[in-house]
C-alpha positions as CSV (number, residue, x, y, z in Angstrom):
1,X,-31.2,4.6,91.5
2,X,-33.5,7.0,93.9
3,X,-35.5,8.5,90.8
4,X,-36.2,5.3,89.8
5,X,-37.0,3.5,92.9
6,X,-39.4,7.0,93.6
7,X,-40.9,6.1,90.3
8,X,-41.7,2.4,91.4
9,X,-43.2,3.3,94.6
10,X,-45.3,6.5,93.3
11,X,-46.2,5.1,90.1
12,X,-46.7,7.2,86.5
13,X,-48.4,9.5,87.8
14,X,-46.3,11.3,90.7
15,X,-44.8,12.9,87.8
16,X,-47.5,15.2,87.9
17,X,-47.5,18.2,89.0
18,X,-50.6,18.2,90.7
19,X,-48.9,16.1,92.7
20,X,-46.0,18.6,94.4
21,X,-43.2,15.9,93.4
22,X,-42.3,17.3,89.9
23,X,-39.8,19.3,91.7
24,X,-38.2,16.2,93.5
25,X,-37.3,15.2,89.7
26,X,-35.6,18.4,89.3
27,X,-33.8,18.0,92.0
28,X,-32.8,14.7,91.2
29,X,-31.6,15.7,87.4
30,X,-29.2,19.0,89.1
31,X,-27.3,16.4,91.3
32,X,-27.2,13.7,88.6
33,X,-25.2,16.6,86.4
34,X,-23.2,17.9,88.9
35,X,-19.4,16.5,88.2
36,X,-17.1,17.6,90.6
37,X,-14.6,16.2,88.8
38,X,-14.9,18.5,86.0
39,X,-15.1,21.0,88.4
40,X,-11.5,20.7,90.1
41,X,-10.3,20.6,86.7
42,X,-11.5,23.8,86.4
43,X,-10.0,25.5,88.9
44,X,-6.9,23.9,88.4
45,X,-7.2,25.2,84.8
46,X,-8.1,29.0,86.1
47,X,-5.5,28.6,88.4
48,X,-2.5,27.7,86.0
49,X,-3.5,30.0,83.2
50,X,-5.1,33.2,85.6
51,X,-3.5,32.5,88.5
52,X,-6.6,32.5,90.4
53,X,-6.3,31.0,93.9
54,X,-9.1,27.4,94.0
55,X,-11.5,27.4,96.5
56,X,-10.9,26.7,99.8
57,X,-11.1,22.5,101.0
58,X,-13.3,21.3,98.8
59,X,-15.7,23.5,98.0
60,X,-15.9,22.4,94.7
């Protein structure tokens, strides 16, 4: 929702790089990926099978 309302204000070109807002769509693709979720299933997983404590309060 934020890329693409960036998009609509800035127009095609902001994607440029000439521009300084190419890394702003980086950004914007790492926290789209980022599933927690997938995550805490992870260290539940590590936990049961290697008996390696989880983070601490959601640090995940």
């Amino acid at each position: 929702a934020a890329g693409s309302t960036l998009f609509e204000l800035a127009g095609s070109q902001s994607t440029l790089a000439e521009h300084g807002l190419d890394r702003h769509w980086r950004n914007a693709r790492v926290h789209t990926l980022h599933d927690p979720v997938r995550w805490k299933f992870h260290a539940i997983g590590n936990y049961y099978l290697n008996d390696t404590n989880p983070p601490l309060r959601g640090t995940i």
